[in-house]
C-alpha positions in Angstrom: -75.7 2.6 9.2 -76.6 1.6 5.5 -80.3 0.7 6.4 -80.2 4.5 8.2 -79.0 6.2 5.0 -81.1 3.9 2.4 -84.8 3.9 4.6 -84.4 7.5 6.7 -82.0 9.8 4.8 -79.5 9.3 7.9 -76.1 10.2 6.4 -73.2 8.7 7.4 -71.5 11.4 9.0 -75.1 12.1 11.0 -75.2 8.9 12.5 -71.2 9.0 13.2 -71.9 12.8 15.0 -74.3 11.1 17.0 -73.8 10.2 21.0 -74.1 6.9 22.2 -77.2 7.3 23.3 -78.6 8.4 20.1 -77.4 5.4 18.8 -79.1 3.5 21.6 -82.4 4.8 20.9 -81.8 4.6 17.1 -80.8 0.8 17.7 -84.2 0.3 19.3 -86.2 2.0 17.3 -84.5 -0.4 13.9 -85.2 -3.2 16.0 -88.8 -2.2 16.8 -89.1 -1.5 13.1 -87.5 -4.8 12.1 -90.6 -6.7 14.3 -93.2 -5.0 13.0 -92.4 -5.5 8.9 -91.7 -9.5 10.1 -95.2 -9.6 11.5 -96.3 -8.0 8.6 -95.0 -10.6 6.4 -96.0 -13.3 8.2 -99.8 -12.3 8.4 -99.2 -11.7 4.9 -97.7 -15.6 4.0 -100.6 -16.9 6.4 -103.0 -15.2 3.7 -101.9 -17.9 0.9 -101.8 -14.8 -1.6 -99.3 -13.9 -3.1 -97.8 -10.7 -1.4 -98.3 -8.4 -4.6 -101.5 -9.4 -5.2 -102.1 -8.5 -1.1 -100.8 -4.6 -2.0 -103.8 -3.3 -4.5 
């Protein structure tokens, strides 16, 4: 629920009104999100540059 509120404006009392199935979808969707930004940072370590020098 935190990672809701902090990354998609999801307040607490949203995700709590929510149906299971909501949930569901909104558990899939974190852990398709969650896959993608580890992939991200591991073609990023397999660079050898350092990761803030990979953003400009």
């Amino acid at each position: 629920m935190y990672y809701c509120w902090k990354y998609h404006n999801i307040k607490p009392s949203d995700y709590y009104n929510m149906t299971a199935g909501e949930k569901t979808i909104l558990t899939a969707f974190y852990t398709i999100e969650m896959e993608e930004m580890k992939e991200k940072a591991e073609a990023v370590a397999s660079t050898g540059i350092c990761p803030a020098m990979a953003l400009k």
